[in-house]
C-alpha positions as CSV (number, residue, x, y, z in Angstrom):
1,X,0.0,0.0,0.0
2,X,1.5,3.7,-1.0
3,X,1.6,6.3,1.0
4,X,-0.3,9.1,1.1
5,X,-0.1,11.6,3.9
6,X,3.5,13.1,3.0
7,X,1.3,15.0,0.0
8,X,-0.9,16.1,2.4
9,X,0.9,17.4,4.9
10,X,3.1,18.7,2.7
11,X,0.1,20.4,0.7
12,X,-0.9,22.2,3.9
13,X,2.5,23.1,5.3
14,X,3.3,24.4,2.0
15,X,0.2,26.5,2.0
16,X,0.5,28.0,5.3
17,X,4.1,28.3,5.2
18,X,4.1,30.4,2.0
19,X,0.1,31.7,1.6
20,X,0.2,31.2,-1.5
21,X,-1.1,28.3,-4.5
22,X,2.3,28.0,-5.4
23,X,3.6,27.1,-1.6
24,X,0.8,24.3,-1.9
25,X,2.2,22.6,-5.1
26,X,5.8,22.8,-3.7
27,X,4.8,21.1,-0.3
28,X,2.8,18.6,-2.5
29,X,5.9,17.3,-4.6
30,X,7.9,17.5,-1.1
31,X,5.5,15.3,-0.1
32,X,5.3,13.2,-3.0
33,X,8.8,12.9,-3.0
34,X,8.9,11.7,1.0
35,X,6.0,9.3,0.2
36,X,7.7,7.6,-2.6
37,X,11.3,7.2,-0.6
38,X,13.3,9.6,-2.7
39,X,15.4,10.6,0.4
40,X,15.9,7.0,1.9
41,X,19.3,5.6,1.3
42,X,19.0,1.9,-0.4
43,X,21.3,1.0,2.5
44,X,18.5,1.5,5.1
45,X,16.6,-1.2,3.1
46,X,18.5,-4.3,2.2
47,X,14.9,-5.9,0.7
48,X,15.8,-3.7,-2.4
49,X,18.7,-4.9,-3.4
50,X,17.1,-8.4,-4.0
51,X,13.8,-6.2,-5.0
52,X,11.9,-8.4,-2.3
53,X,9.6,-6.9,0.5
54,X,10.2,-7.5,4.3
55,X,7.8,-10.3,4.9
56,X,9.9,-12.5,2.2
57,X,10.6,-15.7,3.7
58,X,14.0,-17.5,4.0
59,X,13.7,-19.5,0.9
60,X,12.8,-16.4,-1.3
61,X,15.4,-14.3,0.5
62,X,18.2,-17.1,0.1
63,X,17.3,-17.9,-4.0
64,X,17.5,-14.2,-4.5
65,X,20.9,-14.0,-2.8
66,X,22.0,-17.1,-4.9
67,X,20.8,-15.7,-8.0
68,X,22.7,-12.2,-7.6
69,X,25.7,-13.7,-6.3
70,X,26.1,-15.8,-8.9
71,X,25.5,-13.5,-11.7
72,X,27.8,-10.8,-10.2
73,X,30.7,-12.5,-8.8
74,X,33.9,-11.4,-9.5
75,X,35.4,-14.5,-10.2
76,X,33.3,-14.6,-12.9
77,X,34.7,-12.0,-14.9
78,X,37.6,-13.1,-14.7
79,X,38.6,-12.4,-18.6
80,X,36.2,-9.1,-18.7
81,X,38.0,-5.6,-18.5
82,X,39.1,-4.0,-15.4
83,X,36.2,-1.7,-15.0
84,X,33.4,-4.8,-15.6
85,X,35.3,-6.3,-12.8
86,X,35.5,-3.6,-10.3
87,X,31.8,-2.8,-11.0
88,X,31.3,-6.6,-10.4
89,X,33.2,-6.4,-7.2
90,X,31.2,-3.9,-6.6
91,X,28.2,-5.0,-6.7
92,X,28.9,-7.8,-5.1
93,X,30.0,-6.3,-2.0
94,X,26.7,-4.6,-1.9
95,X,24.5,-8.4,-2.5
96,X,26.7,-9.6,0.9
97,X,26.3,-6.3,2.7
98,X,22.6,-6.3,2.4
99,X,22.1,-10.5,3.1
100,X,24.1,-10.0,6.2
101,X,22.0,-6.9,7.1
102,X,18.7,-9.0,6.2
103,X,20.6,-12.1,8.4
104,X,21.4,-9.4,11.4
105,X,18.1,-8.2,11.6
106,X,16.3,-11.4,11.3
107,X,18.2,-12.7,14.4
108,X,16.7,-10.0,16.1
109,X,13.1,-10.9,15.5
């Protein structure tokens, strides 16, 4: 389910702050923008690196891992030029960040 209230209260604080329309319409994309995660880091959210939600189970959570780590391990670009294989390193630093995160935080339920 989205969000809505950030467009609202920004629509309102916007208009009051300002006391004008145009106060209201930037309030409302400040809101919009809060509602659709625009200032959230990915690292507060390790779902989104395997584009899964937080009630994922361990199955789903582990075949995701497996499927990213396999496709973006370094080893496997062995041959590929040096920037594939620092983007791969990369990326793959970020996959094992977020499973240990996911791991971390799960232990804590």
């Amino acid at each position: 389910m989205k969000r809505w209230y950030g467009k609202l209260l920004g629509f309102v604080a916007g208009w009051l702050l300002m006391r004008h329309p145009v106060g209201a319409l930037v309030g409302l994309l400040i809101g919009h923008a809060f509602d659709e995660d625009w200032f959230k880091l990915s690292r507060d959210n390790p779902y989104r690196v395997f584009n899964l939600t937080e009630d994922a189970s361990e199955a789903e959570i582990d075949q995701a891992y497996r499927k990213l780590i396999s496709q973006y391990h370094p080893d496997r670009m062995a041959g590929a030029a040096e920037e594939l294989r620092r983007q791969a390193e990369l990326k793959a630093g970020e996959i094992n960040a977020a499973y240990d995160r996911i791991q971390k935080l799960r232990r804590k339920r």
